[in-house]
C-alpha positions in Angstrom: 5.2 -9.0 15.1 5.9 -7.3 18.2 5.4 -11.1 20.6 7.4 -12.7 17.9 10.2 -10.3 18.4 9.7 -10.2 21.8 9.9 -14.3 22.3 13.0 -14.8 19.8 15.5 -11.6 20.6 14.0 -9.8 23.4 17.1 -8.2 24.3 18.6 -7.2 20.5 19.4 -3.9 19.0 16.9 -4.9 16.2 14.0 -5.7 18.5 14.7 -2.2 20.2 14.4 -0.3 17.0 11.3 -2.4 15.5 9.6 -0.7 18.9 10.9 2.7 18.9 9.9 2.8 14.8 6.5 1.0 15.7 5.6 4.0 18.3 6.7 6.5 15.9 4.4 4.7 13.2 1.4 5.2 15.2 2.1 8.4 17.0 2.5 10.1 13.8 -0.4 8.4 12.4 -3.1 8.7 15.2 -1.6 11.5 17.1 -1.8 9.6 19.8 0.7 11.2 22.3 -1.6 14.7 23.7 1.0 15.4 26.6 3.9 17.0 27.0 7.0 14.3 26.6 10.5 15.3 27.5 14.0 13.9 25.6 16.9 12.5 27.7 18.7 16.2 27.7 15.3 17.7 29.0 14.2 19.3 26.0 9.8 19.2 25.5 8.2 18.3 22.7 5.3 19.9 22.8 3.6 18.0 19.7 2.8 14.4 18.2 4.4 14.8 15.0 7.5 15.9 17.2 7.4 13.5 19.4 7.3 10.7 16.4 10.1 12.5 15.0 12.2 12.2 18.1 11.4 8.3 18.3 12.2 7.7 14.5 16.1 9.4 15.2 15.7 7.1 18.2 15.6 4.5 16.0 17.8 4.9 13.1 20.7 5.8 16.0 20.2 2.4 17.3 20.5 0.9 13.7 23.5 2.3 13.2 25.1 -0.2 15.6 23.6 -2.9 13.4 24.1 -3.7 9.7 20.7 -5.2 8.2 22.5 -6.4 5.1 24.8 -8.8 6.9 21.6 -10.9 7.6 18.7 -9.2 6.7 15.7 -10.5 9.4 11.6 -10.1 9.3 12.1 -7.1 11.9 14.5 -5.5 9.9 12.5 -5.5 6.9 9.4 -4.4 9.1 11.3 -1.7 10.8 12.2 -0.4 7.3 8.4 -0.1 6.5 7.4 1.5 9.2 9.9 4.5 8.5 8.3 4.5 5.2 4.5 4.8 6.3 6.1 6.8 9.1 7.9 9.9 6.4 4.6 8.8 3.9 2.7 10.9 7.0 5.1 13.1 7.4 5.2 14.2 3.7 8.5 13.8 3.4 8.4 11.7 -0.1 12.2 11.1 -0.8 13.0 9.7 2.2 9.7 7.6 2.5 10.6 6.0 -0.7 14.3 5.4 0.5 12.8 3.4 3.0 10.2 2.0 0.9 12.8 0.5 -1.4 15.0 -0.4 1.5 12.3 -2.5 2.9 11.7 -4.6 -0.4 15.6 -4.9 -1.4 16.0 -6.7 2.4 12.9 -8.8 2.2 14.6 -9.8 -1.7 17.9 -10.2 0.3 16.7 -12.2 2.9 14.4 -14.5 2.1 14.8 -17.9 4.6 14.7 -21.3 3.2 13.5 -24.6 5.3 11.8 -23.2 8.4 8.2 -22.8 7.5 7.2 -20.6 10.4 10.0 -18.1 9.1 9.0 -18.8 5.6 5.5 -17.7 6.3 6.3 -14.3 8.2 8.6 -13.4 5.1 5.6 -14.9 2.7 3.3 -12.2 4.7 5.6 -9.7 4.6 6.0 -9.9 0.5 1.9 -8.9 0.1 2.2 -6.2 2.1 5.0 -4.6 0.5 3.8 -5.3 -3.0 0.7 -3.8 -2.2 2.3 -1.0 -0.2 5.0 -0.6 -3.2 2.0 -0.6 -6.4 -0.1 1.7 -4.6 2.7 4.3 -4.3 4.1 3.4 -7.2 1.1 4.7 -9.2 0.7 7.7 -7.0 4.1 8.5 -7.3 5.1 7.5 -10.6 8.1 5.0 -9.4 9.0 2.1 -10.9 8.5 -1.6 -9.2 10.7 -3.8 -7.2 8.3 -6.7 -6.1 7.8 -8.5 -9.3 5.2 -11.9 -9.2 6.6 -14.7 -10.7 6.1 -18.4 -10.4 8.1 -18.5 -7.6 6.0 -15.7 -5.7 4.2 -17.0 -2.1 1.0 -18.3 -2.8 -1.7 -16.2 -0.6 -3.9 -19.5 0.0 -0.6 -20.6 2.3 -1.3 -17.4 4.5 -3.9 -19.8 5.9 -7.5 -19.7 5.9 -8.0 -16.7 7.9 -6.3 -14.5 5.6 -7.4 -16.2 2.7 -10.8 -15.1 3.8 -10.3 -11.8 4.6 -10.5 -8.4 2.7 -6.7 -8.6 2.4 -6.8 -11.2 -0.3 -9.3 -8.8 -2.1 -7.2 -5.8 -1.8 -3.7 -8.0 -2.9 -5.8 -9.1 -6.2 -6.4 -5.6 -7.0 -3.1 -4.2 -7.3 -1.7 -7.7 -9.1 -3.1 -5.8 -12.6 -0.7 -3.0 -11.6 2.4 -5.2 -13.2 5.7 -4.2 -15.3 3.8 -3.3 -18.4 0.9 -1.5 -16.9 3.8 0.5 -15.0 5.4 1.0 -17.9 2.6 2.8 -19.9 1.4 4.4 -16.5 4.6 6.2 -16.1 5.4 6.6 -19.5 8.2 4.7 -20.6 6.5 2.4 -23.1 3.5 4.7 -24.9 1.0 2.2 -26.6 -1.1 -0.8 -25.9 -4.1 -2.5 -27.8 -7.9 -1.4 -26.6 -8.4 -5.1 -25.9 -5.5 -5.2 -23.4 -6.7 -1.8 -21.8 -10.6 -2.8 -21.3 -9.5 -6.4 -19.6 -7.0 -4.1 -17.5 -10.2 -2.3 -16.4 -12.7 -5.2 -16.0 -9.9 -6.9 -13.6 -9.6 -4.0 -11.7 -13.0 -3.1 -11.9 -14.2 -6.9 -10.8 -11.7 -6.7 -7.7 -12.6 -3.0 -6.9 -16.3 -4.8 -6.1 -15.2 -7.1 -3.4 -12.9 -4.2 -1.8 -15.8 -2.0 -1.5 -17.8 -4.7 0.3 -15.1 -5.2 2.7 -14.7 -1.2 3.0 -15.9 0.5 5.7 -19.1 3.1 5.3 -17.1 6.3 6.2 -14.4 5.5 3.7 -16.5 3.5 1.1 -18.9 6.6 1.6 -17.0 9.8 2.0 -18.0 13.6 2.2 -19.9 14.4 -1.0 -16.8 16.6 -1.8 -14.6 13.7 -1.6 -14.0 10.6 -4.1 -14.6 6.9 -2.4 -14.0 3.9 -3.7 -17.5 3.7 -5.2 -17.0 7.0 -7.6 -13.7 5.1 -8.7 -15.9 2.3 -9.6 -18.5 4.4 -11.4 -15.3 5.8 -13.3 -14.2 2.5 -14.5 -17.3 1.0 -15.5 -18.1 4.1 -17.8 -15.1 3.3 -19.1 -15.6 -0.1 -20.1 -18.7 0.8 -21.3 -17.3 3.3 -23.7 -14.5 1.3 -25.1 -14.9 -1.4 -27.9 -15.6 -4.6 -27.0 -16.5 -3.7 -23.1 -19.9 -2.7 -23.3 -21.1 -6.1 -25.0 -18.1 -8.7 -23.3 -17.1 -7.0 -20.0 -19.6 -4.5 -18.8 -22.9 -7.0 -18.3 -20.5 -9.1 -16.1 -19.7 -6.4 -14.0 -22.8 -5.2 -13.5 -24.1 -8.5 -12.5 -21.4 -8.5 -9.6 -22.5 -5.0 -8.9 -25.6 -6.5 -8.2 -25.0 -9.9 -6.0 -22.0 -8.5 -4.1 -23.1 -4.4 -3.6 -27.1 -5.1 -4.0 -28.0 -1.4 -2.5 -25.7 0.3 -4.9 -27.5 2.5 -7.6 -26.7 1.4 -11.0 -23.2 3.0 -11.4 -23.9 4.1 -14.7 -26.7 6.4 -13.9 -24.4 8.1 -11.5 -22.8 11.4 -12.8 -19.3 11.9 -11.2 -17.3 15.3 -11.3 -15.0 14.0 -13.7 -12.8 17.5 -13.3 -12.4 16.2 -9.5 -11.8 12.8 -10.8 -8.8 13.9 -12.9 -7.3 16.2 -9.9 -7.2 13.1 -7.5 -4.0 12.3 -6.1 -4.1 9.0 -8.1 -4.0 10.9 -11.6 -1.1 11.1 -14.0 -1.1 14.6 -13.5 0.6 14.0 -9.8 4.6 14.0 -10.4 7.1 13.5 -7.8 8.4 16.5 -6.1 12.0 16.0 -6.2 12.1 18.2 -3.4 10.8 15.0 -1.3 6.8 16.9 -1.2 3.8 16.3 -3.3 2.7 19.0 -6.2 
C-alpha cells in the first residue's frame, strides 16, 4: 500500500496522512517507539501510546485540508482503518467504530470501474473490512455495513497467492456471520429453526478447522488460563453434537476433518472446557457496548 502510494501521489496530502496513521497503527500496536520523541513546540512524549496519539492528531489535522467524500480513493479508505485498529488499541470504542464505519461507507462510495489494477486494490480492501467489520460487529453488538451479494468481489480474483493463503480461510469464516445471523446475535429478530442453527455451527465449525491449521502455536495454543481457537472448536462441536440432527448429519463430518486437517488434536469431544470462562469471553452476548466509548 505504502509503494503504491508512494509511486502514484508521492507528494499529496492523502499519501502524507496514510503514513503518519500507518506509524501510529504500529506504534500503538507493537510499542515500538522506546525513546524519548519530541513534538514541533518541544514538548516530550515520554511513551508509545503518546507518541501514536500525537501521530494520529498529526493525521486527522492534515485531513482536514482534504475532503475524502469528494473522491473517496484506496488510501483514504485505508487511512480510515487504520484509525480504527489504531482507537480499537487504544480502547477508545466509539471513536474506533466512527472510523470503522467511515472506512466501509468510503470503500461503498468509491468503488472504481474499468481499471483492473484499481479494481483489485478496492476488491482487497472489501475482505478486509468485512472481516474486520463481522468480527467487531459480534463483539460489539453493531449492526453490518458490508453486505455479500452477487455483485461482491470474488476472492479467487485476488490471485493465486491469496487464494491459497490462510486469508481465504479466515474470509469464509466470518461469511456465516450475515444479516440474519446479526440479527438474532444482537437481538432484533428472536427465533430461528434448530436446523438453521446446527448448519450455522457446522459452517463455522468446518472453517474454524482450516483457521486453526493456519494459526500459529502460541495463539492456536494459549496459556491454559486463556481460550484459543481450539477450545472455541471443542465448544462448537459439543454443540452440534447436542442439537437434533448434528450428532448423526454434521458431527461425523467434522470430526473426520478434525482428523485429516488437525491429525494431533485430541478428540475434541473428550476435552472438558471451563464453560463459565467460555461464557465470560469477550465474544459472548453478555459483552455490550459501553456507550461511554470502553468495554464492560
Amino acid at each position: 500500500m505504502l509503494d503504491y502510494s508512494g509511486d502514484v501521489t508521492s507528494t499529496t496530502t492523502e499519501t502524507y496522512y496514510l503514513i503518519v496513521s500507518f506509524c501510529a497503527f504500529i506504534i500503538i500496536q507493537t510499542g515500538s517507539v522506546h525513546h524519548t520523541a519530541s513534538t514541533s513546540d518541544g514538548n516530550l512524549l515520554q511513551s508509545d501510546v503518546g507518541y501514536g496519539q500525537a501521530l494520529i492528531n498529526e493525521a486527522l489535522e492534515a485531513r482536514r485540508s482534504a475532503n475524502p467524500l469528494i473522491q473517496p480513493s484506496v488510501q483514504a479508505v485505508v487511512t480510515s482503518f487504520l484509525l480504527y485498529g489504531s482507537y480499537r488499541s487504544l480502547n477508545d470504542q466509539s471513536k474506533a467504530w466512527f472510523f470503522l464505519r467511515e472506512a466501509t461507507t468510503l470503500y461503498m462510495s468509491g468503488i472504481p470501474e474499468g481499471n483492473s489494477q484499481a479494481s483489485l486494490d478496492w476488491n482487497q480492501l472489501f475482505w478486509l473490512l468485512l472481516i474486520t467489520e463481522r468480527s467487531y460487529s459480534i463483539r460489539k453488538h453493531r449492526p453490518l455495513t458490508l453486505l455479500l451479494s452477487s455483485s461482491s468481489p470474488d476472492i479467487a480474483d485476488l490471485g493465486k497467492e491469496t487464494a491459497t493463503s490462510g486469508f481465504v480461510h479466515l474470509v469464509n469464516l466470518f461469511r456465516p456471520a450475515d444479516e440474519l445471523f446479526m440479527g438474532l446475535w444482537n437481538g432484533t429478530l428472536s427465533a430461528c429453526s434448530v436446523d438453521w442453527l446446527v448448519e450455522k455451527l457446522f459452517d463455522v465449525a468446518y472453517v474454524l478447522i482450516d483457521v486453526i491449521a493456519y494459526t500459529p502455536p502460541s495463539v492456536a495454543e494459549p496459556p491454559v488460563s486463556d481460550l484459543g481457537p481450539k477450545d472455541y472448536l471443542t465448544y462448537i462441536l459439543s454443540l452440534v453434537a447436542r442439537l437434533r440432527g448434528g450428532e448423526d448429519r454434521f458431527l461425523p463430518l467434522l470430526l473426520e476433518k478434525v482428523s485429516q486437517i488437525l491429525p494431533n488434536l485430541p478428540n475434541p469431544l473428550t476435552c472438558s472446557l471451563p464453560l463459565a470462562s467460555f461464557l465470560e469471553n469477550p465474544a459472548s452476548p453478555s459483552e455490550k457496548f459501553s456507550p461511554s466509548g470502553g468495554e464492560e
